[in-house]
N, C-alpha and C positions, 0 to 999 in steps of 0.2 A: 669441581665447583665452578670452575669458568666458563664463558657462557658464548657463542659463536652466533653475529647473523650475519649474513653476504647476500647481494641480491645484485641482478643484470632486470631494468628494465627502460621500456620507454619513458617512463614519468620519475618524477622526484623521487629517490628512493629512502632520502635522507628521516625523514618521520617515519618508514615503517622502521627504518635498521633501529631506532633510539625504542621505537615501539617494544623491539623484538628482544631489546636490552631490558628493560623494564618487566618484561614476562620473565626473564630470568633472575630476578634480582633476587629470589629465596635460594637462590645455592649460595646467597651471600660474595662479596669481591669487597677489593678495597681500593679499584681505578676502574676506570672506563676509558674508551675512545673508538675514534670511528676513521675509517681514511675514505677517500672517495676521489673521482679520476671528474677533473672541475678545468676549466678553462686551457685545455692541451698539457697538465699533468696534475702530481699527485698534491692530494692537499688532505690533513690530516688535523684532528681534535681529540687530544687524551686530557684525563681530566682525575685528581684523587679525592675527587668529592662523588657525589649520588650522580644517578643517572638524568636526573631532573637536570642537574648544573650543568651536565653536559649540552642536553638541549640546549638551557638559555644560551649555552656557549655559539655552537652552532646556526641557533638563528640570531644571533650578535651579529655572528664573521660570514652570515649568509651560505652559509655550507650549502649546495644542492647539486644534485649529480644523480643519473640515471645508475652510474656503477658504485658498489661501494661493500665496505666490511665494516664489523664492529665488533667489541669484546668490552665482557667484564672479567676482569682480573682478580686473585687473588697474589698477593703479595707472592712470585714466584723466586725465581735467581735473581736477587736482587730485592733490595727495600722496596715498601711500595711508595711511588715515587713515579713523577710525569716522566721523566725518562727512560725510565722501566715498563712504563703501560704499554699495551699493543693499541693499535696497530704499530709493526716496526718495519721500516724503512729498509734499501740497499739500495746505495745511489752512485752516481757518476760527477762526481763532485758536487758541487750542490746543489746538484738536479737531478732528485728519488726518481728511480725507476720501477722498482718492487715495493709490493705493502703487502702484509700478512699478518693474520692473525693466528695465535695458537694454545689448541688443549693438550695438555699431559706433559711427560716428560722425555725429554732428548738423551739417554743414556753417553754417548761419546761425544757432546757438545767441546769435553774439552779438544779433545782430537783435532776433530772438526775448524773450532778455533784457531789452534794452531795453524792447520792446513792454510787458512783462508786469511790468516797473518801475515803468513808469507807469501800469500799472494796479492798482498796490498788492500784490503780491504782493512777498514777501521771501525770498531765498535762504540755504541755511542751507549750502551745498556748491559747489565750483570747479563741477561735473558739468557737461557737457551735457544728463545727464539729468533732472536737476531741471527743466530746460526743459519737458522735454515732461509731466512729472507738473502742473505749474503750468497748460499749456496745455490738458492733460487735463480738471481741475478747471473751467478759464474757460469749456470749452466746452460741461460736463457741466449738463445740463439734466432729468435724471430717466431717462435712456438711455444706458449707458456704453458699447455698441455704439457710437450715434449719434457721441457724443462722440470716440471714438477717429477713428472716420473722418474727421469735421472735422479734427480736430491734424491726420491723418498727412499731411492736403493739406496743412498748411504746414512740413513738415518738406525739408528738404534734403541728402541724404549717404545712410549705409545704417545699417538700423536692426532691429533684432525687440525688440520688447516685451510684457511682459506685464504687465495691468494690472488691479485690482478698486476698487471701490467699498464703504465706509462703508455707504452705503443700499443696496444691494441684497449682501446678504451670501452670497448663492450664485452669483457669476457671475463668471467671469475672462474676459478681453478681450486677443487679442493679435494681431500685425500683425507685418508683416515688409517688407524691401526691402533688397538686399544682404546681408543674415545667416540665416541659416539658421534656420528653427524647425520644430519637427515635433507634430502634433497627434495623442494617443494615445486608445484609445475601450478602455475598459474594459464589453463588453457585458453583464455578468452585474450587476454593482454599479449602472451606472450614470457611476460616475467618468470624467471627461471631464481629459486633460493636455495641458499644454505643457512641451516643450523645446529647444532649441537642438539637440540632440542626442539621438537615439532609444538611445545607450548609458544617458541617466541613466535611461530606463523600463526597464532590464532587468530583469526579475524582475515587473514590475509589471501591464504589459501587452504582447503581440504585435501589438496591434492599431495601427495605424502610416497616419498622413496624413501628405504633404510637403507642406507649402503653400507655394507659390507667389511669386511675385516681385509684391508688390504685394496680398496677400492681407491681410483683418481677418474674426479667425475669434472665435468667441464660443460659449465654454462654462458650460454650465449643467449640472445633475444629468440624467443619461440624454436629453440630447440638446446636439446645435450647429449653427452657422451660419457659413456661409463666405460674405462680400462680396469679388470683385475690382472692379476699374476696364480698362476696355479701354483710355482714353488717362490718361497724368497727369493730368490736367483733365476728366475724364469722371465720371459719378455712379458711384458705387457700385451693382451688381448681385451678386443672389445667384449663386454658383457653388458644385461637388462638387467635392468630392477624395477621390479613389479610397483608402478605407483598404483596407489591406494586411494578411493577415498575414505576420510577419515575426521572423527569431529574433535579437530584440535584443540577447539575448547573445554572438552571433558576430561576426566581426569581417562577412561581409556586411552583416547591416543596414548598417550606417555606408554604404553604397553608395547605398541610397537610388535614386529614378532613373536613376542612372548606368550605366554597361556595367562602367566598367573605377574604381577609387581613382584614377589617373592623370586620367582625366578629371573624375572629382569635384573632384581637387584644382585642376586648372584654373578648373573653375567656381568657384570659393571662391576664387580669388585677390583680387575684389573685397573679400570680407569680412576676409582675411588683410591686404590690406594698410589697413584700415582700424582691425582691429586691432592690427597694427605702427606706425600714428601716434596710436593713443586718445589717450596722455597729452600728445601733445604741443599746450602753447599756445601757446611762442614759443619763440623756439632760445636756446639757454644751453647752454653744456659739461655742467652739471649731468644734462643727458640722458643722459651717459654713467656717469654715478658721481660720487659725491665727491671731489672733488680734480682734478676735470679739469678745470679751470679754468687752476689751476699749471704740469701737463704739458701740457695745448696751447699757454700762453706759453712754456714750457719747447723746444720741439722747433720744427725748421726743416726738416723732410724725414719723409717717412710711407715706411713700408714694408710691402706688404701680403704676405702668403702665405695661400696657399690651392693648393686641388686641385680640378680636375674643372669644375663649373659655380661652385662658387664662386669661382674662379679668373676664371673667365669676368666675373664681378659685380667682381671688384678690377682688370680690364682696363677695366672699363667706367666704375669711379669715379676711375681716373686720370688720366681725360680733365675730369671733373668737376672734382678737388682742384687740377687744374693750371689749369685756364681761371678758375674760379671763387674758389678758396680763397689761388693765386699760389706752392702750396707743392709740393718737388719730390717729386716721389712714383714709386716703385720698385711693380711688380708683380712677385713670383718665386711659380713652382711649385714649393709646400712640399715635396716629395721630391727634390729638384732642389739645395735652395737648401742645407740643411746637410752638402752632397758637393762645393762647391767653393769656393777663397777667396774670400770677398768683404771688403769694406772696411768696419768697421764704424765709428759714428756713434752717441756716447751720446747728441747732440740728436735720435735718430730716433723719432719714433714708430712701432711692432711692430702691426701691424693682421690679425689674425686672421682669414679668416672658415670658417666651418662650419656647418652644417643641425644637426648631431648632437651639435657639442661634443665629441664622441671618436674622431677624425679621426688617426690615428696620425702619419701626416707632418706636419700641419699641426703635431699638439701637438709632435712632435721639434724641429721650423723655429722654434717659439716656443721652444722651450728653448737651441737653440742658439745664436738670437739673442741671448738672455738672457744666456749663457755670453761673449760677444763684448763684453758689456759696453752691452747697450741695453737699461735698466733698463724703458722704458716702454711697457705692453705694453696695448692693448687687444680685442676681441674683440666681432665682430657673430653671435651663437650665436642657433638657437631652443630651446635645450633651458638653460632657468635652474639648473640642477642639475649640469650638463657637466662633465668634466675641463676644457675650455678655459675655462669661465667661470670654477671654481677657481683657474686657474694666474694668469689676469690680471687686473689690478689693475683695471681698466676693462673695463665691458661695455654694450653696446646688447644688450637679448633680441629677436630678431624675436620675431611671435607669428601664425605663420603656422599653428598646431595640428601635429598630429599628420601626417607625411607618410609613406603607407605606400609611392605607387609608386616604383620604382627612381630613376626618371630625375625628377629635381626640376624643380618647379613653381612650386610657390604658397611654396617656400622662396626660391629662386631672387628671383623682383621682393621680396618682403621685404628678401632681404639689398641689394637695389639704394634700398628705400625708406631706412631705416638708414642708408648710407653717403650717400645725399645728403645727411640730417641729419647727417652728421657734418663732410660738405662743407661745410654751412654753417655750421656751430660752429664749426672751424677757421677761416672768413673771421672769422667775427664776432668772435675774437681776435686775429686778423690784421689787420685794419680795414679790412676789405675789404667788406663786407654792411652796405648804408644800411639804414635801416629801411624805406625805401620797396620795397627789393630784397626784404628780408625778410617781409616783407607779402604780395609779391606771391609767393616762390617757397612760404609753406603755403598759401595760395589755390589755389595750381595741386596741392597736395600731396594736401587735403582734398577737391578736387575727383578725384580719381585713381579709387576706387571706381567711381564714376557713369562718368568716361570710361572703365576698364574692361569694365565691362557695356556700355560699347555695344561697344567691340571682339570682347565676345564673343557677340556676336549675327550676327559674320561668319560662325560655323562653317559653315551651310548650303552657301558659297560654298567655303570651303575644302576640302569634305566635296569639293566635285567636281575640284578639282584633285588630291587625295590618290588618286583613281580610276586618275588617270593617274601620278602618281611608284609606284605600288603595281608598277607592269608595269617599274620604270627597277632600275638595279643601283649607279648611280652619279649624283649630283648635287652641282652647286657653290653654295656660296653667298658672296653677295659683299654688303659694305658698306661706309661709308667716314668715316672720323670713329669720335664714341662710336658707330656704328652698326655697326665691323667686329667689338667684341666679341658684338655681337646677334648678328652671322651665323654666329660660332664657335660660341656657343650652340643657334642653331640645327641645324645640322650635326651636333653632339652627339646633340640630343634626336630625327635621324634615326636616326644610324646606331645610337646605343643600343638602340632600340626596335624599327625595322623592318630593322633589318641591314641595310640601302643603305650603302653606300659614300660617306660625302659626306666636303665638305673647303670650309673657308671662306677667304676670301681678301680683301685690300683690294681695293675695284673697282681702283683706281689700278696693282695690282701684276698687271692679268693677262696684259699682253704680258711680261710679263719672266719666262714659264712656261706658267700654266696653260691660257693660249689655246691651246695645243697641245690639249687635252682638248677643246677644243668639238666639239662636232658635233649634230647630230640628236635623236642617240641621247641627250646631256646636258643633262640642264634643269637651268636658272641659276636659283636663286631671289636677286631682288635685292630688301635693305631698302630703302627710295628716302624715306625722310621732305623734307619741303621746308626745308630748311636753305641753308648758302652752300655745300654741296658738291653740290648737284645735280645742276647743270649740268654739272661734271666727272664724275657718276655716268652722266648721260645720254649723253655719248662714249662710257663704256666699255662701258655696253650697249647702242651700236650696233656697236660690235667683235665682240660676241657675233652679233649679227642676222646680219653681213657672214658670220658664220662657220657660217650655218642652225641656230646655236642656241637651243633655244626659253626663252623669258624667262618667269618667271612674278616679276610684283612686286607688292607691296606698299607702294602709294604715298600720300603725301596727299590728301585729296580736291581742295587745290589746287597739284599738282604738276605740272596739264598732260601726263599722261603718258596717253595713248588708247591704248584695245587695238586689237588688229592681231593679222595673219598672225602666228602666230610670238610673240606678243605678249600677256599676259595678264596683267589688272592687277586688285586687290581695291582699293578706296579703303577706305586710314580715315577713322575719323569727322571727328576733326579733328589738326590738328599739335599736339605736348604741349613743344615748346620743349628745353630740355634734357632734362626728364622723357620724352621721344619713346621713349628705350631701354623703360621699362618697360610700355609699350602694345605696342612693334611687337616685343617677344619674342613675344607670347601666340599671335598667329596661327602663328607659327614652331612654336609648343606642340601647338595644333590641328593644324598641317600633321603632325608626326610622328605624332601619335596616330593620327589617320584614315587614311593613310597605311598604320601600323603593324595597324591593325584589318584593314583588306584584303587583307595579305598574310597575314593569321592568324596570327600572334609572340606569345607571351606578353608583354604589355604592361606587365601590373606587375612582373613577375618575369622579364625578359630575362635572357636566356643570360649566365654569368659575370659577373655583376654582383651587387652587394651593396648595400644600401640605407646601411650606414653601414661604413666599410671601418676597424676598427680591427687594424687589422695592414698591415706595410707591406710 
């Protein structure tokens, strides 16, 4: 959700950077500021008001400078807070030499930290970012090109930054790896930009680079340079990128290399879910609000409502809060739930979830609840501004950005990141989460980005089974454990999209019905993670085999499971433990899209569907 501009030119750059802040303000932040290279060094404006105050701020203190950065922040490592905002410093006593802004997350920042403790720097911010400003400076040797590329080999997680230099006052520097940055070429002027987002250059320039997964691009006045690396560990080599033009004022640009928003938003789920864990350093109730501390010792049973895929995400963390947190937890479908008696519980906790925040059933199932006399109401929204984050007292914001295609995405694992966190808040006033536990499940958390991009480096393979569901009219999906809401989900984001007829099922439940559907004609897509239900998943898809019908799974790389006749298996990368749900949905993601691209369906805009249903 946070928001990058950087620009090198001959003129005042300071009104477009605020400009380019302000096209970004619907991913939502809660700081801003801007640094800029002003009278032979750094001079810097953060602010945790709007982007507007930031202006006034800047033409107060006369801010103006041909070089410069700027960012919106959401509240990351650390409160939100002027000290915490970016742009952040690394200076030589008390003359800044480096400024930098950054998206995503630093995986080994503590490491890092240490390293650069000891080597006498001092931290003025929680940030992860500070990190890399510090490491910036250590490695800066008269070449902040050069410089950058060292750091970004010790960097861990995903990242886009942009960064300049004290001594050389016309040159921005920035890199990417899971977040998205886009490089803009103003051919007439000269001016060379960076953004996270090719909406904040609207107005500015049409002229449009994507850089790349792994790219360190470097602009100067009427020219630039792009370095990738072919392996993580490989040197640095010059490469192009294709600039474009492109109408950054439409909603196309935002598409960017992609075919369809649907599959941008796919690809961006590394960066979404990375920015749905920024801020978090260690689990405390206080992630949810103030006073969630009281109402999670206060309550002994969770109740979630939701609709559609979110629905799908409150099936999925029920398996979590129950194994993990020990507490008994209720999933209802919020149109469903306020049309019949149910038994209410003021110890309950009201667990919301919504993409849009103005979800008409959902918000009705919350009021109703309310009505019944269960005071405590919380909410996993991406939209901070929502009727549902209004109504309740407690909230988690995903910050998956802006989701235009119908069928949800990169909203979807957000709201699955969220409720783990909140899984583990509830143990951790429960007494249930050692520290050792806790340690190890945001290691696996923080790690989730990086294990995402590799799961989505299967699509090529996917590409070729969606060849063959594209010709079928009907398919089943089965899984077993937290892994049968995966399959529901899956099945959704079928028939949503490419109007196939799918239906998901526990593997366990398919002789007591749906075996009667196999045949030939029906492909089985089975989640198959390596867990303790395996081996019962493996019977049930030899019932299938017995019945000629063809299997396509999705398995661990160590599940032991060999293709065959009839038989057809992607390996993931690796098994993700509890966190398995939010890995082996994506492929499920892929399979519907390419799938849906082959039969020719409107993808983002499917037949009788509506991206936020406020009417019920």
């Amino acid at each position: 959700m946070c928001g990058i501009v950087g620009a090198v030119s001959a003129q005042n750059i300071v009104p477009i950077l605020v400009q380019g802040l302000q096209r970004l303000e619907y991913r939502g932040y809660d700081s801003c500021g801007i640094a800029v290279h002003q009278d032979g060094g750094l001079r810097r404006s953060r602010s945790t008001a709007r982007v507007a105050d930031l202006l006034t701020q800047v033409q107060h203190d006369g801010v103006a400078s041909g070089t410069g950065i700027a960012h919106t922040r959401w509240a990351t490592h650390g409160a939100p807070a002027v000290h915490n905002a970016h742009p952040h410093f690394s200076r030589e006593s008390a003359n800044p030499s480096i400024a930098l802004v950054h998206n995503g997350i630093i995986e080994n920042h503590d490491e890092l930290r240490d390293e650069l403790k000891a080597k006498g720097y001092v931290f003025e911010s929680q940030t992860d970012t500070e990190v890399i400003a510090h490491l910036v400076h250590h490695h800066y040797d008269g070449d902040l090109f050069d410089a950058v590329q060292r750091s970004v080999q010790r960097l861990k997680g995903a990242y886009a930054i942009a960064v300049f230099c004290r001594d050389e006052p016309h040159r921005v520097v920035g890199a990417r790896e899971g977040s998205p940055l886009v490089l803009g070429v103003d051919e007439t002027s000269g001016a060379r930009y960076l953004a996270s987002d090719a909406m904040a250059l609207a107005g500015v320039t049409d002229r449009i680079a994507y850089l790349e997964e792994g790219d360190v691009v470097d602009l100067q006045m009427g020219k630039h340079w792009i370095a990738a690396r072919e392996t993580r560990d490989g040197p640095f080599r010059p490469v192009s990128r294709e600039v474009k033009t492109v109408q950054v004022a439409s909603g196309a640009a935002e598409l960017g290399p992609y075919r369809h928003y649907m599959q941008k938003e796919i690809f961006e789920q590394p960066r979404a879910i990375a920015d749905t864990l920024e801020g978090v350093q260690g689990i405390t109730p206080e992630l949810f609000g103030d006073g969630a501390y009281r109402v999670f010792k206060d309550v002994d049973r969770v109740l979630i409502l939701a609709c559609g895929t979110s629905y799908y995400a409150g099936s999925t963390a029920k398996y979590w809060l129950e194994s993990i947190a020990k507490i008994k937890t209720d999933v209802e479908i919020a149109s469903e739930y306020r049309y019949r008696d149910s038994v209410p519980d003021p110890r309950t906790l009201v667990v919301t979830i919504s993409q849009s925040g103005e979800t008409a059933d959902t918000l009705a199932a919350l009021k109703h609840a309310r009505s019944l006399g269960m005071p405590h109401t919380l909410t996993i929204c991406n939209v901070a501004t929502s009727a549902m984050v209004r109504e309740c007292s407690l909230a988690y914001i995903t910050r998956a950005g802006v989701e235009v295609g119908v069928a949800s995405t990169k909203a979807f694992t957000t709201q699955l990141a969220a409720l783990f966190l909140l899984t583990l808040s509830l143990a951790q006033v429960r007494g249930h989460l050692t520290d050792e536990a806790e340690a190890a499940h945001l290691k696996a958390m923080r790690h989730l980005p990086v294990a995402l991009q590799a799961v989505l480096a299967l699509e090529p393979q996917v590409v070729s089974w969606a060849e063959a569901f594209a010709r079928k009219e009907n398919a089943l999906f089965l899984g077993r454990g937290l892994h049968y809401p995966i399959a529901l989900e899956g099945a959704l984001k079928l028939k949503e999209i490419s109007y196939i007829h799918a239906e998901a099922y526990p593997a366990g439940e398919l002789k007591h019905g749906p075996l009667a559907l196999v045949t030939a004609d029906m492909p089985v897509v089975t989640v198959a993670p390596h867990d303790a239900l395996l081996e019962k998943l493996k019977s049930n898809m030899q019932e299938v085999r017995a019945r000629k019908g063809e299997l396509f799974v999705f398995a661990d790389a160590d599940s032991r499971i060999t293709a065959d006749e009839g038989l057809h298996v992607i390996r993931m990368p690796e098994h993700y433990g509890a966190l398995s749900p939010i890995l082996h949905v994506v492929p499920l993601q892929l399979l519907a899209y390419h799938t849906a691209c082959a039969r020719g369906t409107d993808v983002d805009k499917p037949r009788n569907l509506a991206k936020s249903v406020t009417v019920e």
